[in-house]
Every structure is written in structure tokens, then in C-alpha cells.
N, CA, C and O atoms as a Maestro MAE file, in Angstrom:
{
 s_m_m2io_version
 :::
 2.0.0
}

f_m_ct {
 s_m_title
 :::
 protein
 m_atom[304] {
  # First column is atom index #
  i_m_mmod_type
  r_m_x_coord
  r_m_y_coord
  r_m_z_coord
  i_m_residue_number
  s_m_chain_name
  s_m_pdb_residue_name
  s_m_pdb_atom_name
  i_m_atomic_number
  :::
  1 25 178.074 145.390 37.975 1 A "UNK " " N  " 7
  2 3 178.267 143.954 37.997 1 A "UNK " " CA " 6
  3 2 176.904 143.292 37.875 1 A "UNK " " C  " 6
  4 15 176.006 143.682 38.621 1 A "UNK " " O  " 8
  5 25 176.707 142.458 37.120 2 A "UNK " " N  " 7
  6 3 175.536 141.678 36.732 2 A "UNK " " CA " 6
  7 2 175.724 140.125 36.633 2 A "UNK " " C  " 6
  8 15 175.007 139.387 35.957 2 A "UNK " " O  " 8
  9 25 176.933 139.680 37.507 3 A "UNK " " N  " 7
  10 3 176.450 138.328 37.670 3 A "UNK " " CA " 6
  11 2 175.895 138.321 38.998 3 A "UNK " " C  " 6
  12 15 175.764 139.276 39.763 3 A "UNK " " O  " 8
  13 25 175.493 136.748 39.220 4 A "UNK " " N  " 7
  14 3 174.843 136.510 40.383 4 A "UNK " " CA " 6
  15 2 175.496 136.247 41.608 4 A "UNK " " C  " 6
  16 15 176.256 135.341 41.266 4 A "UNK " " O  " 8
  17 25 175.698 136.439 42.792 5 A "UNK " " N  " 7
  18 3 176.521 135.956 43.760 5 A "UNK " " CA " 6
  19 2 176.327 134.933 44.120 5 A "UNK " " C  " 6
  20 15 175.558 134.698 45.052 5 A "UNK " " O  " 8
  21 25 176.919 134.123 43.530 6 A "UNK " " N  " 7
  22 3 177.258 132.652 44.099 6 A "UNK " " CA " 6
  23 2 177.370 131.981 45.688 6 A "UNK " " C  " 6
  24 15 176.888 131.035 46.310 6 A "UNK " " O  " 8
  25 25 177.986 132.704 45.834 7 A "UNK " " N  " 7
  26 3 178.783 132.547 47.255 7 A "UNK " " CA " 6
  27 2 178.183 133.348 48.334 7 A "UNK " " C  " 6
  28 15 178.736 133.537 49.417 7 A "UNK " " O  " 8
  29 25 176.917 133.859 47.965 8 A "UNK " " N  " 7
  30 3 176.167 135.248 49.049 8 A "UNK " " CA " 6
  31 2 174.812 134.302 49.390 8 A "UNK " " C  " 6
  32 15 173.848 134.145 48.641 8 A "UNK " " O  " 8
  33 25 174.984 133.788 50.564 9 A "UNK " " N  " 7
  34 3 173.240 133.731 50.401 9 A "UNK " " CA " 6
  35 2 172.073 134.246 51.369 9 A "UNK " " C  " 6
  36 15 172.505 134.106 52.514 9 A "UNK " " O  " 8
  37 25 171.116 134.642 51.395 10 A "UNK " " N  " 7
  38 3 170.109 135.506 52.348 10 A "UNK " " CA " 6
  39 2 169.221 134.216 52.681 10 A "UNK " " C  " 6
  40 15 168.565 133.851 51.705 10 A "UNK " " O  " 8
  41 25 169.057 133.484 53.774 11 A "UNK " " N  " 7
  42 3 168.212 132.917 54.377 11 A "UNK " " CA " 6
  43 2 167.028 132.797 55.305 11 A "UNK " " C  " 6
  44 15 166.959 131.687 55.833 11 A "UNK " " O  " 8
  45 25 166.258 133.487 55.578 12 A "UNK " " N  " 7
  46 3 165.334 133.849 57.087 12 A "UNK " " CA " 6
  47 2 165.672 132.873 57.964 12 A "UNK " " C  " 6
  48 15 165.685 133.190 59.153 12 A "UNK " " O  " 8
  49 25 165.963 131.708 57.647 13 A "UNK " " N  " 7
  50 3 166.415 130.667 58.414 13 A "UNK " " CA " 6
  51 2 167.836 130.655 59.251 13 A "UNK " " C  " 6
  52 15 168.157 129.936 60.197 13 A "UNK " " O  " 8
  53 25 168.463 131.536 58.685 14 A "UNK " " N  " 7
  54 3 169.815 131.974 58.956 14 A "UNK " " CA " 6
  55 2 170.197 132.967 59.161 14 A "UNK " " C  " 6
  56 15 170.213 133.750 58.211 14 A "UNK " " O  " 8
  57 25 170.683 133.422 60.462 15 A "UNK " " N  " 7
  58 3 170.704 134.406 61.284 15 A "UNK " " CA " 6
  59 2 170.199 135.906 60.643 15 A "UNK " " C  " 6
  60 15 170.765 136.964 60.370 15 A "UNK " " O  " 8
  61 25 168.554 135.286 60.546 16 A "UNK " " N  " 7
  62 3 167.075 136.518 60.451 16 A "UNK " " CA " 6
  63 2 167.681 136.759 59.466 16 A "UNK " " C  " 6
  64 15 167.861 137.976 59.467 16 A "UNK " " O  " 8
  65 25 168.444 135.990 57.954 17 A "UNK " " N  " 7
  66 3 168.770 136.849 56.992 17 A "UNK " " CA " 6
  67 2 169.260 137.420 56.913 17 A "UNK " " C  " 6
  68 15 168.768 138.492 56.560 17 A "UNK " " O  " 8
  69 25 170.285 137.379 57.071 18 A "UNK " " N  " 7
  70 3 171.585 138.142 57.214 18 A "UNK " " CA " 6
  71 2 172.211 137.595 55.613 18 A "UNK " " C  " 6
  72 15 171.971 136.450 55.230 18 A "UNK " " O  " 8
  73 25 172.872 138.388 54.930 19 A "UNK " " N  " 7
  74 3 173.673 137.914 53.896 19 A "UNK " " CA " 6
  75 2 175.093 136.954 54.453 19 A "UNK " " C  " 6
  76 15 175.958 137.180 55.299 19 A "UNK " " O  " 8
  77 25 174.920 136.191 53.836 20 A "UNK " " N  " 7
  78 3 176.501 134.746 54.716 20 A "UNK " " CA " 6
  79 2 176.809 134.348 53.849 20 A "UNK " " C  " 6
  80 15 176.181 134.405 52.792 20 A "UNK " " O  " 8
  81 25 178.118 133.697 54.060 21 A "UNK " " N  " 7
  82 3 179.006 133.063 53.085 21 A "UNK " " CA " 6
  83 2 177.956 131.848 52.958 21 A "UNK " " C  " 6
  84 15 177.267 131.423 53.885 21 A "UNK " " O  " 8
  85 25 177.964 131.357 51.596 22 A "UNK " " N  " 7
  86 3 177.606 129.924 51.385 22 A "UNK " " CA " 6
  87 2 176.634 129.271 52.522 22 A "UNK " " C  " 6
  88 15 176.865 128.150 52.977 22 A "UNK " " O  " 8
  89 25 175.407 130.155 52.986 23 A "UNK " " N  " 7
  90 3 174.968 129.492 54.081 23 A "UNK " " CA " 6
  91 2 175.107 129.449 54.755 23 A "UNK " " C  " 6
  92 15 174.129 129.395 55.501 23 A "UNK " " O  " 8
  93 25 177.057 129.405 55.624 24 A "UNK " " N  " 7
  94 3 177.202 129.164 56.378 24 A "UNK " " CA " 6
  95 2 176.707 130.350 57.537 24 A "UNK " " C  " 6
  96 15 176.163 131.413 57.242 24 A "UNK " " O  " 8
  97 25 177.033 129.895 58.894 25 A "UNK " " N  " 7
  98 3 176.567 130.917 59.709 25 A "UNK " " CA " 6
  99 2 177.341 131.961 60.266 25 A "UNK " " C  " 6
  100 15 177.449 132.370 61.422 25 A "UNK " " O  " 8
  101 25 178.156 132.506 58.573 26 A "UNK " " N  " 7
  102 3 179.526 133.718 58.872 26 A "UNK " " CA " 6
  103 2 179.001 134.471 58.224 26 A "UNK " " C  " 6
  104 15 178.791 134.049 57.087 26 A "UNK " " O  " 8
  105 25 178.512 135.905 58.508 27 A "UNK " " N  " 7
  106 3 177.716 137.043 57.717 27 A "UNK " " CA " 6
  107 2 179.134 137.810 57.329 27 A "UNK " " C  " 6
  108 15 180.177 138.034 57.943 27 A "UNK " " O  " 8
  109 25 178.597 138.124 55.875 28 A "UNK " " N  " 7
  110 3 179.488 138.802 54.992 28 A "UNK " " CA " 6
  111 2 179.926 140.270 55.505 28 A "UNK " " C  " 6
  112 15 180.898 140.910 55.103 28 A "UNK " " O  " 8
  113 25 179.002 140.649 56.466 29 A "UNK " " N  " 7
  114 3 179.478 142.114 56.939 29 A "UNK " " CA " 6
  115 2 180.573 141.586 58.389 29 A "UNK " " C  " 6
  116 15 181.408 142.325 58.909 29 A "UNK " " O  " 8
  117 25 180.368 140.582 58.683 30 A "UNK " " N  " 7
  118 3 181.920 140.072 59.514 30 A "UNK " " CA " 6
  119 2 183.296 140.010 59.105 30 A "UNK " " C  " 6
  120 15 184.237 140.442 59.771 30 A "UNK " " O  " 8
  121 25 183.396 139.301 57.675 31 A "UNK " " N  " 7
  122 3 184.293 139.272 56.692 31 A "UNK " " CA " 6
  123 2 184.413 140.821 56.621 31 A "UNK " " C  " 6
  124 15 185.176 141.460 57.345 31 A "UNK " " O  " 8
  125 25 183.619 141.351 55.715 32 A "UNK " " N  " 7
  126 3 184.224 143.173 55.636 32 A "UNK " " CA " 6
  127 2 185.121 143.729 56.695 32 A "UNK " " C  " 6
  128 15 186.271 144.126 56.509 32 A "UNK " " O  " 8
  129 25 184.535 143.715 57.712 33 A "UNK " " N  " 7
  130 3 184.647 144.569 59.097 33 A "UNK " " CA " 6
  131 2 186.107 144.381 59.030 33 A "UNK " " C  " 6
  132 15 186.894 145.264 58.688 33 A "UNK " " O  " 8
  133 25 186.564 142.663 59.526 34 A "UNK " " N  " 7
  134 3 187.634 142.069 59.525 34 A "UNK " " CA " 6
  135 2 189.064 142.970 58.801 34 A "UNK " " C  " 6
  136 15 190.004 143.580 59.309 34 A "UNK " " O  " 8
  137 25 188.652 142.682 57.389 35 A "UNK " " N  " 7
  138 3 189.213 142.936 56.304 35 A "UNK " " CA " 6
  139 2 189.688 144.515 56.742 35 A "UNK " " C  " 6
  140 15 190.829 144.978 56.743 35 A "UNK " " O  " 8
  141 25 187.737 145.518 57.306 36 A "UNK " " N  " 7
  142 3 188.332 146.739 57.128 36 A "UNK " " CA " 6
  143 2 189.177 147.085 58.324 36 A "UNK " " C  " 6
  144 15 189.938 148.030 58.111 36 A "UNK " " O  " 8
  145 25 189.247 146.465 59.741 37 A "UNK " " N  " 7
  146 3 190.383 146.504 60.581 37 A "UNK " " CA " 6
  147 2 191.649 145.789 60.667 37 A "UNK " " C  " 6
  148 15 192.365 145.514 61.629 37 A "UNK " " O  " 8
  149 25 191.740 145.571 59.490 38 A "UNK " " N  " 7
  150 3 192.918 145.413 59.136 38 A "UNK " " CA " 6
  151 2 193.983 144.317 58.810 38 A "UNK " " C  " 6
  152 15 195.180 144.284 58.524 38 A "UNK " " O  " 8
  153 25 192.238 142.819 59.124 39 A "UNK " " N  " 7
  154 3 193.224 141.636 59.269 39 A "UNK " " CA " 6
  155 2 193.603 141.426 57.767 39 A "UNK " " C  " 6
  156 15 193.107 142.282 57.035 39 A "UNK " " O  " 8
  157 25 194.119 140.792 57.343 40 A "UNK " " N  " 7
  158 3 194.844 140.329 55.967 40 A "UNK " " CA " 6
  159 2 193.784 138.799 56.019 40 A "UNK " " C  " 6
  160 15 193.307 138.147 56.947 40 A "UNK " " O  " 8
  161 25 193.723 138.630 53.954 41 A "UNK " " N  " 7
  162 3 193.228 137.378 53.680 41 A "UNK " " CA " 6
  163 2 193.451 136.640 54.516 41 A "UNK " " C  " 6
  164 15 192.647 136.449 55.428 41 A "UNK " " O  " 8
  165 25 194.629 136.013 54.427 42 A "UNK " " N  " 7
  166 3 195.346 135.096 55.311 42 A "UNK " " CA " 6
  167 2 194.986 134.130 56.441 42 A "UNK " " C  " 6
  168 15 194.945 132.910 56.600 42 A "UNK " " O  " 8
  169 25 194.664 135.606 57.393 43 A "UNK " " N  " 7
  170 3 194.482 135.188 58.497 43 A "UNK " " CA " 6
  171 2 193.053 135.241 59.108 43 A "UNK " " C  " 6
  172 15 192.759 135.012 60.281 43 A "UNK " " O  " 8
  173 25 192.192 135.599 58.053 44 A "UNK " " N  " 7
  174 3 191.075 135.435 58.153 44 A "UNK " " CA " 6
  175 2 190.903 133.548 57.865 44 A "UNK " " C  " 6
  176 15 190.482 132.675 58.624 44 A "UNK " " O  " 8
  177 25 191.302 133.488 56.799 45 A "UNK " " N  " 7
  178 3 191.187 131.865 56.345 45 A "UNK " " CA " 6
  179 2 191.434 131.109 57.870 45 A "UNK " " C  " 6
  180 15 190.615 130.473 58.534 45 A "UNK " " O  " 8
  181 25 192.760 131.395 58.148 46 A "UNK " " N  " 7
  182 3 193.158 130.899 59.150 46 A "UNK " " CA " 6
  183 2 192.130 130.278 60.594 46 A "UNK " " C  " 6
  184 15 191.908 129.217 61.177 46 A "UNK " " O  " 8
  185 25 191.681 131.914 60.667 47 A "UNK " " N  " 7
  186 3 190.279 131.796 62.150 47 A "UNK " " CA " 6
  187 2 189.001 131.365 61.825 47 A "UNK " " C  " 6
  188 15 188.102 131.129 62.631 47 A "UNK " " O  " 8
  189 25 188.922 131.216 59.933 48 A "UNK " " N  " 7
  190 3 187.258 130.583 59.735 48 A "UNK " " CA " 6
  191 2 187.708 129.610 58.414 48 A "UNK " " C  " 6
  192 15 187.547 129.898 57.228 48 A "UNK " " O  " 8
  193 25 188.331 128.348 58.980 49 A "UNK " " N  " 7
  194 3 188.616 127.165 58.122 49 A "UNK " " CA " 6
  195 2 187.661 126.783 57.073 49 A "UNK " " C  " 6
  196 15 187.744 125.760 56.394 49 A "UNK " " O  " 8
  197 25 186.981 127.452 57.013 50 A "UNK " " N  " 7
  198 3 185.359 127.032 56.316 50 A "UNK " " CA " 6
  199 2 185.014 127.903 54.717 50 A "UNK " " C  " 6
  200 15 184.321 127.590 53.750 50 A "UNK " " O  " 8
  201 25 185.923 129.178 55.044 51 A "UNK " " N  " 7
  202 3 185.899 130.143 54.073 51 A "UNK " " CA " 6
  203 2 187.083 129.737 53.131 51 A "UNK " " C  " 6
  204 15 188.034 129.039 53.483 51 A "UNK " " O  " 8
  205 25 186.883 130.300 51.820 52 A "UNK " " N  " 7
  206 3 188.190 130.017 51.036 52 A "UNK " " CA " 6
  207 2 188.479 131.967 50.662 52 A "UNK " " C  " 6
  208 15 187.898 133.031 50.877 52 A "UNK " " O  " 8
  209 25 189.955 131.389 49.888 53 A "UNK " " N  " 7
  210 3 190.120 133.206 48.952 53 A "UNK " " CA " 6
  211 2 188.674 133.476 48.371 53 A "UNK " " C  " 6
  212 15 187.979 134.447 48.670 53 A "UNK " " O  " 8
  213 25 188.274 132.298 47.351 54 A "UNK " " N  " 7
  214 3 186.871 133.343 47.009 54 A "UNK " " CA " 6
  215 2 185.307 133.754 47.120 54 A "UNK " " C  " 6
  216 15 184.367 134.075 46.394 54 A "UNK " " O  " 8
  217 25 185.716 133.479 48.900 55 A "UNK " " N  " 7
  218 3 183.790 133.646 49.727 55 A "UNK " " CA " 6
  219 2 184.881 135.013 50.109 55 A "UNK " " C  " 6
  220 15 184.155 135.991 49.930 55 A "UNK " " O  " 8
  221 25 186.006 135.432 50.464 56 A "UNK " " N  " 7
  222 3 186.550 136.765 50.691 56 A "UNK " " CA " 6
  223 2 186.424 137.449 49.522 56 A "UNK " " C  " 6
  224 15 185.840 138.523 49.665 56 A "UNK " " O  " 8
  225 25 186.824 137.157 48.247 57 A "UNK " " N  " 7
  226 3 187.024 137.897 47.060 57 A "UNK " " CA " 6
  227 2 185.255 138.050 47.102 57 A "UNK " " C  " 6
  228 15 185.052 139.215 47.443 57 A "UNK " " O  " 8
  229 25 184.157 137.470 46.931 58 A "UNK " " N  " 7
  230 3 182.883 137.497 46.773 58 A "UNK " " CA " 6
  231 2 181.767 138.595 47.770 58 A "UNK " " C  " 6
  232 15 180.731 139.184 47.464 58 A "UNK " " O  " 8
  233 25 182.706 138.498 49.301 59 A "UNK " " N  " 7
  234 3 182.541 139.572 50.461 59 A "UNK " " CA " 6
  235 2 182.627 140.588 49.960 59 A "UNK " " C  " 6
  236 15 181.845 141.502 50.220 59 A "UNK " " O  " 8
  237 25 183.952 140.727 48.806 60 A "UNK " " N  " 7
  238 3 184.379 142.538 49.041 60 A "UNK " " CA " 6
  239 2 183.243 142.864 47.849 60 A "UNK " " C  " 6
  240 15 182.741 143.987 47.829 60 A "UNK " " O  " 8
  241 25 182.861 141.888 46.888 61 A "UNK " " N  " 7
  242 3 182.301 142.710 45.596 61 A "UNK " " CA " 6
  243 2 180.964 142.729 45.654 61 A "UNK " " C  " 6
  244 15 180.344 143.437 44.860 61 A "UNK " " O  " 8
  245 25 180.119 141.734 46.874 62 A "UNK " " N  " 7
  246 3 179.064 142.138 47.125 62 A "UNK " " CA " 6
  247 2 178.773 143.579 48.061 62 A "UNK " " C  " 6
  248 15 177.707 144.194 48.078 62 A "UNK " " O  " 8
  249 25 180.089 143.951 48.867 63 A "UNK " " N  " 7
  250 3 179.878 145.424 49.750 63 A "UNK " " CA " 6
  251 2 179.985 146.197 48.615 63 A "UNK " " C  " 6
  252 15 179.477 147.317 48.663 63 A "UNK " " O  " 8
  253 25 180.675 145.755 47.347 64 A "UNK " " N  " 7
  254 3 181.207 146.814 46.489 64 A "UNK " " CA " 6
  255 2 179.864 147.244 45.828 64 A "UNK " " C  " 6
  256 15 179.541 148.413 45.619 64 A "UNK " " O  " 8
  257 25 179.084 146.079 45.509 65 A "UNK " " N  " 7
  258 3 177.470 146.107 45.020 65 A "UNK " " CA " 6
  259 2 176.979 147.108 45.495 65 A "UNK " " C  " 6
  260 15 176.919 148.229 44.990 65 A "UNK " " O  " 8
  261 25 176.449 146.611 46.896 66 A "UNK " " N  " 7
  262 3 175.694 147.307 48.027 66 A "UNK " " CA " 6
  263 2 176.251 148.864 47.467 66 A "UNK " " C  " 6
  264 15 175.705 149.597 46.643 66 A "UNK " " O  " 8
  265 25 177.463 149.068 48.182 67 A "UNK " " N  " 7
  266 3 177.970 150.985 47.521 67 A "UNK " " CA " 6
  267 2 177.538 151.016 46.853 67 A "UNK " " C  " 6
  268 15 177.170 152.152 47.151 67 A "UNK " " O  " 8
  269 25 176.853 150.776 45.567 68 A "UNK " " N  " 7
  270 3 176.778 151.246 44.706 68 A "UNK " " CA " 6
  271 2 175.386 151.754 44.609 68 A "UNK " " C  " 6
  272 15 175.001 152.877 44.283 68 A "UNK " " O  " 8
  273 25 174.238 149.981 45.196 69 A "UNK " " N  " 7
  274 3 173.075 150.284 44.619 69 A "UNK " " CA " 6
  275 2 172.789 151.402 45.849 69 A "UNK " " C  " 6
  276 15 172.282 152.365 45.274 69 A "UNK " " O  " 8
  277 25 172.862 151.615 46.891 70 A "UNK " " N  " 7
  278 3 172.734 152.469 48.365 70 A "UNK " " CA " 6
  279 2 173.667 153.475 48.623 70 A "UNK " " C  " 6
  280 15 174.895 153.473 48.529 70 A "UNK " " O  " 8
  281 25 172.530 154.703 49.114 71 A "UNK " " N  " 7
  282 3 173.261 155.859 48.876 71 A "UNK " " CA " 6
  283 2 172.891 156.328 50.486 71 A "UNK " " C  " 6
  284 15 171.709 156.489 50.790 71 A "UNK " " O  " 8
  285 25 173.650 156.474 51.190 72 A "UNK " " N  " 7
  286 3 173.414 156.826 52.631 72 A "UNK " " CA " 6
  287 2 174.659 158.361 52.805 72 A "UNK " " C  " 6
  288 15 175.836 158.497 52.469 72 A "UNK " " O  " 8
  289 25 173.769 159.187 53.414 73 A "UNK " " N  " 7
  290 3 174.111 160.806 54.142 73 A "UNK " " CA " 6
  291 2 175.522 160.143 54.838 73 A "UNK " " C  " 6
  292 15 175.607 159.463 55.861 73 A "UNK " " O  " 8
  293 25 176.546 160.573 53.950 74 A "UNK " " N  " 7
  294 3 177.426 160.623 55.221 74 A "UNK " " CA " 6
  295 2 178.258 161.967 55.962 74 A "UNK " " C  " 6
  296 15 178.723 162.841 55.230 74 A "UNK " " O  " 8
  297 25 178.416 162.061 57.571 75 A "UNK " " N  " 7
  298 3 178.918 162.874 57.896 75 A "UNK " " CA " 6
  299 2 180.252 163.749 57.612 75 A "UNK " " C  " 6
  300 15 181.240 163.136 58.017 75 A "UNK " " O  " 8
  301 25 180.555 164.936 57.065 76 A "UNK " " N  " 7
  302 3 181.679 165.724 57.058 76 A "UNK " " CA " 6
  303 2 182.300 165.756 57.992 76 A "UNK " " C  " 6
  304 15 183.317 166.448 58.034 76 A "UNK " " O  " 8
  :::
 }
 m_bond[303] {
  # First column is bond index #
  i_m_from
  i_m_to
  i_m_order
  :::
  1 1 2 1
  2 2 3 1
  3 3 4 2
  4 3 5 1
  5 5 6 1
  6 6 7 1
  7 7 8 2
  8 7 9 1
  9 9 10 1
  10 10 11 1
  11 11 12 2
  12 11 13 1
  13 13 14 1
  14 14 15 1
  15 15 16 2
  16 15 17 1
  17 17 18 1
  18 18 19 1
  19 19 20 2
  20 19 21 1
  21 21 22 1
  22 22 23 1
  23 23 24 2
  24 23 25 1
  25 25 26 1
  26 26 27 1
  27 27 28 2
  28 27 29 1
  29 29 30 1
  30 30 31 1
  31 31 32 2
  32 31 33 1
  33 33 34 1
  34 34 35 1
  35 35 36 2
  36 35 37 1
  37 37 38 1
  38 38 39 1
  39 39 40 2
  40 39 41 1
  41 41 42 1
  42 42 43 1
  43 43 44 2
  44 43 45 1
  45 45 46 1
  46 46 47 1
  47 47 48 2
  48 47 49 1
  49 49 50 1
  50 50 51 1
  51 51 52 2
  52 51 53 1
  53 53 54 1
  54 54 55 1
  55 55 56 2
  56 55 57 1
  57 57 58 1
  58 58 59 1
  59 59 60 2
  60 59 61 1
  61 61 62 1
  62 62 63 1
  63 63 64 2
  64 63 65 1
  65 65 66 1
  66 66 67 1
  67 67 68 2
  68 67 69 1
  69 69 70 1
  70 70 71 1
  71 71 72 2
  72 71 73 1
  73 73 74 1
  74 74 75 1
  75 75 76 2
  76 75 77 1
  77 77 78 1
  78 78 79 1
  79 79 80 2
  80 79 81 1
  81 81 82 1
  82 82 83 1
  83 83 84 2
  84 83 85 1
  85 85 86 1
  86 86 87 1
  87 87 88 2
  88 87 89 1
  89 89 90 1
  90 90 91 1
  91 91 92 2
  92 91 93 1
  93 93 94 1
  94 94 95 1
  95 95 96 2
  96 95 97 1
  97 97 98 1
  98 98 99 1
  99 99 100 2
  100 99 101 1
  101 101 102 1
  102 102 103 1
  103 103 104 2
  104 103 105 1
  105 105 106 1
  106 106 107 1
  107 107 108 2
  108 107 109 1
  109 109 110 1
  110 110 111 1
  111 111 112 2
  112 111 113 1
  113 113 114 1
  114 114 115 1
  115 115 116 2
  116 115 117 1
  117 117 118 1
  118 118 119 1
  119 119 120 2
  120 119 121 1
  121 121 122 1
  122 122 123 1
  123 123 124 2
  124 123 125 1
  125 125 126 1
  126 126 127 1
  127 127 128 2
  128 127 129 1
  129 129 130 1
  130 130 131 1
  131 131 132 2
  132 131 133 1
  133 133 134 1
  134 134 135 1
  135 135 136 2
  136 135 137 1
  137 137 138 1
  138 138 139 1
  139 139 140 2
  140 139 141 1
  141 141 142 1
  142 142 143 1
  143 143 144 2
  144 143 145 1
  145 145 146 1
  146 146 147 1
  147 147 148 2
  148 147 149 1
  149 149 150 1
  150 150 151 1
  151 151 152 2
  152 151 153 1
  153 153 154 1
  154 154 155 1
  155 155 156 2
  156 155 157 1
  157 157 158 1
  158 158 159 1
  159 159 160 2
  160 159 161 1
  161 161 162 1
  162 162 163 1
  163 163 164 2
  164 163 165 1
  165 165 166 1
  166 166 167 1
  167 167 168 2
  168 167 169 1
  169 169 170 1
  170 170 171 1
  171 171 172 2
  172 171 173 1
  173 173 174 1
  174 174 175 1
  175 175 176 2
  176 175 177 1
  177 177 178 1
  178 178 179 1
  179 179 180 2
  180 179 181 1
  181 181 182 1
  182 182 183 1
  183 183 184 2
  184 183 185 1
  185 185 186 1
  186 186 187 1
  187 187 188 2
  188 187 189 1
  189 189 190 1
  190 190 191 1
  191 191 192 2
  192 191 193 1
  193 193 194 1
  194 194 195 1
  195 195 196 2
  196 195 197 1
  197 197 198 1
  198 198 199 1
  199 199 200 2
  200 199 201 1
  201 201 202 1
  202 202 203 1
  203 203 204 2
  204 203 205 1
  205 205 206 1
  206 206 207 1
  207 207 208 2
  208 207 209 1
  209 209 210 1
  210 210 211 1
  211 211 212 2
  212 211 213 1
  213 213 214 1
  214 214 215 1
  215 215 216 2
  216 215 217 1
  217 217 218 1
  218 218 219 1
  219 219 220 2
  220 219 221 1
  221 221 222 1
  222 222 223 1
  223 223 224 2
  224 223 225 1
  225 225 226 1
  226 226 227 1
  227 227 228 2
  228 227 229 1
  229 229 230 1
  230 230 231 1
  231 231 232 2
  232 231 233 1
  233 233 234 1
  234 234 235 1
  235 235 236 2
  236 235 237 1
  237 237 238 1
  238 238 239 1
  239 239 240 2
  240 239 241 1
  241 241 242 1
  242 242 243 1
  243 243 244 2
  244 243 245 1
  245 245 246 1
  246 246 247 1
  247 247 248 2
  248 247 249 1
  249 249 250 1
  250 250 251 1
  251 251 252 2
  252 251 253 1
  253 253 254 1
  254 254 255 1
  255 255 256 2
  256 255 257 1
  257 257 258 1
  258 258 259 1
  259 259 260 2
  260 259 261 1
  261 261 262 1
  262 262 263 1
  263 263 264 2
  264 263 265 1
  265 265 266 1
  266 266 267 1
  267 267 268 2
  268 267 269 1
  269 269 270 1
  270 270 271 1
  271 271 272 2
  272 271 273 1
  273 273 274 1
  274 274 275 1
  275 275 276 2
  276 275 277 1
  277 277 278 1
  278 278 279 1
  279 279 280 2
  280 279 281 1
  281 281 282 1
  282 282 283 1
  283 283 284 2
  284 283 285 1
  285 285 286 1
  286 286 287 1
  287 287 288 2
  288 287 289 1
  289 289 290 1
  290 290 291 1
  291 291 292 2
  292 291 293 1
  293 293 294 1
  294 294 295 1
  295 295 296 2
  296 295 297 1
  297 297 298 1
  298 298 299 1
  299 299 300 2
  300 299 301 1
  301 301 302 1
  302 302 303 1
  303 303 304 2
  :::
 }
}
């Protein structure tokens, strides 16, 4: 993938740089986590009025990035 993430932004100003939706002060590895225990779109929208479908759709394809460019030992 070679566009730019729109919707990702890295701030030092914002929590030490953390990657977040649009600035805001919701880090994209919160969204993942969410997602990967199991909550549904939905109801994520629901608990962070602030996010839309595509700062979620933008969450999964920047982790999808990350996999790709980062290669970390994982345990058997």
C-alpha cells in the first residue's frame, strides 16, 4: 500500500506519539485491540462518538502496514 494515511497521525504532542485517529487522543493500537477482542464496528462507534467506519477501516490497514514493514520472533 502506497497511499498516505490520512486518518493516522503521530504527534510528540500527543500522547508521546503514539499513532491516533485524526489527532484525536484515541491511539490506533486501542481501536485494534478492541476489534481484536472481539468488539464489532458498531459498537466501537458507539463508545468513541468521535470515530467514524473509516478512522476503523484506516486502524486495520495501518496494523496491516506495520505487519508488513516489521518482522518480530514470534513464539511456537
Amino acid at each position: 500500500m502506497n497511499k498516505p494515511f490520512d486518518r493516522i497521525t503521530c504527534d510528540p504532542r500527543v500522547l508521546n506519539g503514539q499513532a491516533c485517529v485524526r489527532g484525536l487522543r484515541i491511539p490506533v493500537h486501542l481501536v485494534l485491540d478492541l476489534l481484536a477482542s472481539g468488539e464489532k464496528p458498531a459498537e466501537i462507534l458507539a463508545d468513541y462518538p468521535d470515530l467514524n467506519e473509516e478512522d476503523i477501516k484506516e486502524c486495520l490497514e495501518y496494523g496491516a502496514w506495520l505487519a508488513r514493514e516489521e518482522s518480530f520472533p514470534v513464539s511456537a
